[in-house]
C-alpha positions in Angstrom: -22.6 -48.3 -42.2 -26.1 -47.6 -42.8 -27.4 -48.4 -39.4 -24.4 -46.3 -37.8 -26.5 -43.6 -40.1 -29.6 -44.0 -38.9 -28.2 -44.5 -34.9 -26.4 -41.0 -35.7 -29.5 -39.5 -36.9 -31.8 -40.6 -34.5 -29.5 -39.4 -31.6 -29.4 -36.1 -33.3 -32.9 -35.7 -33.3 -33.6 -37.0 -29.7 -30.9 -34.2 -28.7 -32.3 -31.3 -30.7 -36.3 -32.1 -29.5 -35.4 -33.1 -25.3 -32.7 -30.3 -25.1 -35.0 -27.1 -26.1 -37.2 -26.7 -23.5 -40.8 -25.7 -23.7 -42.2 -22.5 -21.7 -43.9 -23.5 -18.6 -42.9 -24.4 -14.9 -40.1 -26.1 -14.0 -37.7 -23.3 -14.8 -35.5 -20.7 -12.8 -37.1 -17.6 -13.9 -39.2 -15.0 -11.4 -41.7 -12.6 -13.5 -43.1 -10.1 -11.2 -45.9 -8.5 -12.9 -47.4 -5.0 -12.4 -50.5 -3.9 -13.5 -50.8 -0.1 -13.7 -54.2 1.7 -14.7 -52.8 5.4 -16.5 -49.4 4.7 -14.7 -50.9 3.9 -11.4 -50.1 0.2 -9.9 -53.2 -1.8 -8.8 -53.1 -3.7 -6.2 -54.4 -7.2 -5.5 -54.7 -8.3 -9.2 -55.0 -11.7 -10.4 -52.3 -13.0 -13.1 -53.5 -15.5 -15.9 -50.8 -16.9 -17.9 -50.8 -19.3 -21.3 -48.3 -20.7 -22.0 -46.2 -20.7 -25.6 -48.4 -17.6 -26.5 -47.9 -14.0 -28.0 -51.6 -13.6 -28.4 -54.5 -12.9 -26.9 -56.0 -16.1 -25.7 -59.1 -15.0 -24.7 -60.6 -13.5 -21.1 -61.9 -16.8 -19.8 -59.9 -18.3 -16.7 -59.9 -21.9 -18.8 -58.2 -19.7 -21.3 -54.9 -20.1 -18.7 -52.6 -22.8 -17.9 -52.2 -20.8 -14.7 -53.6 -18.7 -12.4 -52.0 -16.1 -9.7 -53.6 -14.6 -7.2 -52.0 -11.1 -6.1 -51.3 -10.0 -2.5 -54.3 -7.2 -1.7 -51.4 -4.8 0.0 -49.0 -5.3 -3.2 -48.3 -3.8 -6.5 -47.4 -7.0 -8.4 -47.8 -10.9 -8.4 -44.7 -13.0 -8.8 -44.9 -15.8 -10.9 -42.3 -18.1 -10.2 -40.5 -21.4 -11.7 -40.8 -20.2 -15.2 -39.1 -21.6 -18.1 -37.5 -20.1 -21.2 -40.2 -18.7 -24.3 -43.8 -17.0 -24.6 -45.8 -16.2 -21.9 -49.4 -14.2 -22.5 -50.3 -12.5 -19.4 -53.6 -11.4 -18.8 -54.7 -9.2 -15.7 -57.5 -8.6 -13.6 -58.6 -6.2 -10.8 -60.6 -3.6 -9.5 -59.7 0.1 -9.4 -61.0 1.5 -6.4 -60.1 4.8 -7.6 -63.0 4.8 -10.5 -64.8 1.2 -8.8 -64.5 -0.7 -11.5 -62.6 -3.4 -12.9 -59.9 -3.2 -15.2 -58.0 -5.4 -17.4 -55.1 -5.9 -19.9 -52.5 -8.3 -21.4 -49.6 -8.6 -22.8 -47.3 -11.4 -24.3 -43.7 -11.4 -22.7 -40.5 -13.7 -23.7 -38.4 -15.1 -21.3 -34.7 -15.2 -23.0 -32.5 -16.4 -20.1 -32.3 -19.9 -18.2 -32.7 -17.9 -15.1 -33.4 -14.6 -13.5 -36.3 -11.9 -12.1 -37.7 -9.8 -14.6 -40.6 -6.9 -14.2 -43.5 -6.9 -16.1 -45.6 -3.9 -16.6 -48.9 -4.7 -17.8 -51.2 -1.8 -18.7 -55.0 -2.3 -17.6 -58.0 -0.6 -18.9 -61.6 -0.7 -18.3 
């Protein structure tokens, strides 16, 4: 009887830790991120994302488990294969409006298993 205790509670815990998954790739969620500089959308931003974070990492690219390179000709980056939990979201461009660069982060939580979700991320310089 003791042994069919311990085979019960290690089965138990091998459920609970390989059934939650960790935020990162490998998942069915799209974030589509918009940096915006007082309301207005910058295009051609790079993304940098930790993972597992609500706070501010830091503005080093090593910072990042990943980095995303907008589109020059679009308003947002799309992150894809994301995973449920935290995600710190650090952005970078240039403002052509004031030539400069502006940046800005935000933490975000991903809830579902799957699905797109918008991001606006305000930038400053």
């Amino acid at each position: 009887m003791k042994n069919f205790g311990l085979l019960f509670a290690a089965f138990v815990v091998s459920t609970v830790l390989f059934s939650c998954s960790r935020p990162g790739t490998g998942g069915d969620n799209i974030l589509s991120v918009f940096p915006k500089h007082h309301g207005q959308p910058i295009k051609g931003a790079t993304v940098y994302v930790r993972f597992g974070s609500k706070d501010f990492p830091g503005s080093a690219p090593t910072d990042y488990d990943m980095t995303v390179v907008g589109d020059a000709n679009e308003e947002h980056v799309h992150i894809k294969s994301l995973r449920k939990g935290y995600y710190y979201l650090y952005s970078v461009g240039y403002d052509s409006t004031i030539s400069a660069v502006v940046t800005g982060g935000q933490s975000y939580k991903i809830t579902s298993k799957s699905g797109d979700h918008d991001v606006d991320v305000a930038v400053t310089e």
